[in-house]
C-alpha positions in Angstrom: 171.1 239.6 -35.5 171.7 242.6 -33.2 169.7 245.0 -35.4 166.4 241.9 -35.7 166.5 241.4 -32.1 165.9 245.4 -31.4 163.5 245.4 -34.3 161.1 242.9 -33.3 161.2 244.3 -29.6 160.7 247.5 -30.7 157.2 246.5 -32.4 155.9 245.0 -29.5 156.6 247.5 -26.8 154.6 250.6 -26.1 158.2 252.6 -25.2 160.4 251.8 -28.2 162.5 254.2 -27.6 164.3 252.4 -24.6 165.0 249.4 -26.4 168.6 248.5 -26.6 170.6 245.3 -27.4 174.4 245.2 -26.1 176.2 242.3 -27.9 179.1 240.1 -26.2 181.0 237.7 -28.3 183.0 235.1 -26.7 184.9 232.9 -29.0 181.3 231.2 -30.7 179.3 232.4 -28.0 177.7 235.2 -28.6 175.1 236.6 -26.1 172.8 239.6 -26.5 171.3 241.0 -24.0 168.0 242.9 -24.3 167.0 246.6 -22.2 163.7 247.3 -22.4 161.3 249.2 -20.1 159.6 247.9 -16.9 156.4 248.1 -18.2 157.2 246.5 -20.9 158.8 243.7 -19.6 156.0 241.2 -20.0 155.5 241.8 -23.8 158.8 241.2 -24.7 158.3 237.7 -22.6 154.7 237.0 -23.8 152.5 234.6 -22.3 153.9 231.7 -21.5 157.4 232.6 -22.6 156.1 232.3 -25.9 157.6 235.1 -27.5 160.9 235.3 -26.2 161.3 231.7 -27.3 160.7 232.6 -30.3 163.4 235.3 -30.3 165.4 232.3 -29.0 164.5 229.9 -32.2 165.4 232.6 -34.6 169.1 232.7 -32.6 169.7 229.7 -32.6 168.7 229.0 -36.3 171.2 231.8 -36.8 173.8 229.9 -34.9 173.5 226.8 -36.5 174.3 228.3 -39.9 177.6 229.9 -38.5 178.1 227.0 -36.6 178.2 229.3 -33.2 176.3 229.4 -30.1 173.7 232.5 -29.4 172.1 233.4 -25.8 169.0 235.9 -25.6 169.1 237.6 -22.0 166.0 240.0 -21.7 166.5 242.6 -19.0 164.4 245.7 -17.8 
């Protein structure tokens, strides 16, 4: 999940190369949280929140095939 996450952020940002994605796991939580750059902040979000809950969908749909829980933090 750690290597879609970056992916998809990666195509929507103009500075891909400051994308990162650090991964915590904590028994069945796992949370990732998401570095991109400032400017790129909002397209990561989308309008509305719309694509980060998307991102969001996609982790917990992940989740709920391993039976674990996933958070998405996106930071700048």
């Amino acid at each position: 999940m750690k290597e879609l996450i970056e992916h998809i952020a990666r195509e929507l940002v103009d500075e891909p190369d400051k994308v990162s994605v650090k991964e915590t796991v904590d028994g069945t939580l796992t949370t990732y949280q998401l570095y991109v750059a400032d400017d790129d902040l909002g397209k990561v979000i989308g309008r509305r929140g719309r694509t980060a809950s998307a991102i969001r969908s996609l982790l917990a749909a992940s989740g709920a095939k391993t039976n674990t829980r996933a958070v998405l933090q996106i930071e700048s």
